[in-house]
N, C-alpha and C positions, 0 to 999 in steps of 0.2 A: 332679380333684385339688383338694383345699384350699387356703388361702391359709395362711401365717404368721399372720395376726391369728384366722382362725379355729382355729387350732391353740391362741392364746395365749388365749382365750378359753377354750375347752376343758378347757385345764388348771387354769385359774384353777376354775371350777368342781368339776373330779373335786381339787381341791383340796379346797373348801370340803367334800365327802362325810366328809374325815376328823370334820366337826365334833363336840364332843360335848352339841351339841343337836339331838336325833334330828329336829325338824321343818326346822331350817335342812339337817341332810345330809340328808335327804327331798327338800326342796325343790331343795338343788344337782343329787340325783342325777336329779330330772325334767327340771329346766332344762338339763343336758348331754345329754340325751337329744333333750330339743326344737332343742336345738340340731346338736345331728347330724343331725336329721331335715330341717332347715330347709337345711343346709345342701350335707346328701344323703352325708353323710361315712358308711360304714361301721364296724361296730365290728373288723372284721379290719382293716379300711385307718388305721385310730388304733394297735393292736398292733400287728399286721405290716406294715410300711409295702410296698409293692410294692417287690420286688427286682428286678432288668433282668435278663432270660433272654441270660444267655451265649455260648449254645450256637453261635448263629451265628458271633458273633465267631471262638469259639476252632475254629470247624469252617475260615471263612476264614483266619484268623493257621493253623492248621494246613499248610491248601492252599497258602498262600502263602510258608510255608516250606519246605516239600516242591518248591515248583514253584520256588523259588529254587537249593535244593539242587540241584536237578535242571539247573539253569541252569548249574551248574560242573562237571557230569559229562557225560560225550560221551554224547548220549542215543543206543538205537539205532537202527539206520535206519528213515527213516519208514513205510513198509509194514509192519513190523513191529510199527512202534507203532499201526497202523490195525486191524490183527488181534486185537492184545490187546483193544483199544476195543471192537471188535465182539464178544469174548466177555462182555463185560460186558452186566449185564440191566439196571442201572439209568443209564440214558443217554433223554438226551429225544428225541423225533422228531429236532426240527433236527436232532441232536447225530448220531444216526446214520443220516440222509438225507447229512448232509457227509461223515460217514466211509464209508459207501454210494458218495461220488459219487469219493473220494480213491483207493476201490477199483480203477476205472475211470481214475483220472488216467494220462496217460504224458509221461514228463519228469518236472521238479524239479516242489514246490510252490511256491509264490509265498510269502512272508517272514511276509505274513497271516494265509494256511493253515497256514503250519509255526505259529503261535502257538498257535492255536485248537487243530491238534494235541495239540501241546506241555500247553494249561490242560487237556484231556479226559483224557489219558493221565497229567496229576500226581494226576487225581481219580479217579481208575479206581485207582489206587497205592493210593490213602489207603481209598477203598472195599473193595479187596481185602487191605490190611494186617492184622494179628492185631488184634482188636480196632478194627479198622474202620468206619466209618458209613458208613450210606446218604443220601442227601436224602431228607426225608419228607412 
């Protein structure tokens, strides 16, 4: 990324292309040139400045309100929720070695396991919702 001075420089030059002495906007338009080059700046990254890809954010802020909501509703019993997990195709190893091994549990889970339930099965929701995503 650029600096502020090399930005101000920049402009000061694609200034001076307005001029109407065709050798001095000649001259601006090579020296902004050498200057981008020198400085490694792109002519898309002067236009389109890079935008900050979203997607995670709003895919987390999603889950995280989904898994919130879900914190104020009596979820159902956990077997049940181990089940649905396991119909789902997009779950990682760990993800479903744990619910593999929850299969097998007898007794309660422990307060840890029920969270870890708990985050898989708010994203297994959001996965399987109308218009849903997957991790990519």
């Amino acid at each position: 990324m650029t600096s502020d001075l090399d930005r101000r420089r920049l402009v000061q030059l694609l200034g001076m292309i307005g001029s109407n002495h065709d050798g001095e906007a000649l001259n601006a338009a090579r020296l902004a040139d050498r200057h981008m080059r020198d400085h490694r700046m792109s002519r898309e990254e002067i236009v389109l400045p890079p935008q900050p890809d979203c997607t995670e954010a709003y895919t987390r802020g999603f889950s995280d309100g989904l898994r919130a909501c879900l914190e104020n509703v009596k979820p159902p019993p956990w077997r049940k929720m181990v089940r649905r997990c396991l119909e789902e195709l997009d779950l990682t190893p760990k993800e479903r070695a744990f619910l593999r091994s929850l299969q097998r549990w007898h007794g309660a889970i422990t307060p840890k396991q029920e969270k870890w339930l708990r985050d898989i099965y708010a994203r297994v929701l959001v996965i399987s919702a109308p218009g849903g995503f997957s991790r990519q």
